[in-house]
N, C-alpha and C positions, 0 to 999 in steps of 0.2 A: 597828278592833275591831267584831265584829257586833254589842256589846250597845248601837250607838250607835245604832241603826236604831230608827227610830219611824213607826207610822202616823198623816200627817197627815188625809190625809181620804179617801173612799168616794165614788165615785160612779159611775154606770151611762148605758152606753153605748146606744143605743138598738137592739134587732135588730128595728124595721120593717125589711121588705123594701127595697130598694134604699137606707136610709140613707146619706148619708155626707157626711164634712167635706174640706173642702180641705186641702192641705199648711197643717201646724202648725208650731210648736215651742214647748216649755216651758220655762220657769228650773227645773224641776226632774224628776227622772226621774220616768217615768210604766212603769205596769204593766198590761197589759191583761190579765185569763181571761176566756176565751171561756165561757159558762155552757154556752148550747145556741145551733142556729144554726153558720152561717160569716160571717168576714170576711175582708177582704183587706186588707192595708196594704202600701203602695207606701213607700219611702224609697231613699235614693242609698248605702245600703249592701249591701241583700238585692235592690233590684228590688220585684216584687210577689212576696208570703207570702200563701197561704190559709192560714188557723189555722181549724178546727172544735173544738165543744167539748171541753174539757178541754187547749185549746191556752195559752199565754201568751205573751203581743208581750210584750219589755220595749225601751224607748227612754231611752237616755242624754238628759240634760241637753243643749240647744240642738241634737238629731237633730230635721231637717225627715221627719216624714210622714204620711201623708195616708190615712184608713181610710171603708170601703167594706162594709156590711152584704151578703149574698146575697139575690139579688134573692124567694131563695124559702123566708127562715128561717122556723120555725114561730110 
């Protein structure tokens, strides 16, 4: 049912230029929007995605992958 869905928490990705984490994964689904700026995220199901603003990453529960700010966001 959709009315089971609840916002746990908020937090913000960092768009310095060249930012980025290594392969990840979470116990729980994660959702990225891109505000402004590009990122890339690599994973073993898409490969590498550029997403720019107004894009959204969404990762499944225990998906390895690994995100990559543009080396020239504003």
């Amino acid at each position: 049912m959709l009315n089971n869905f609840k916002l746990i928490t908020v937090g913000e990705i960092s768009n310095m230029p060249s930012w980025h984490i290594p392969s990840q994964r979470h116990k729980c689904h994660e959702i990225i929007v891109v505000i402004n700026g590009e990122m890339s995220v690599v994973n073993s199901t898409a490969g590498k995605v550029l997403g720019g603003a107004g894009n959204i990453f969404f990762y499944r529960a225990g998906m390895d992958h690994e995100e990559t700010s543009s080396p020239v966001n504003p």
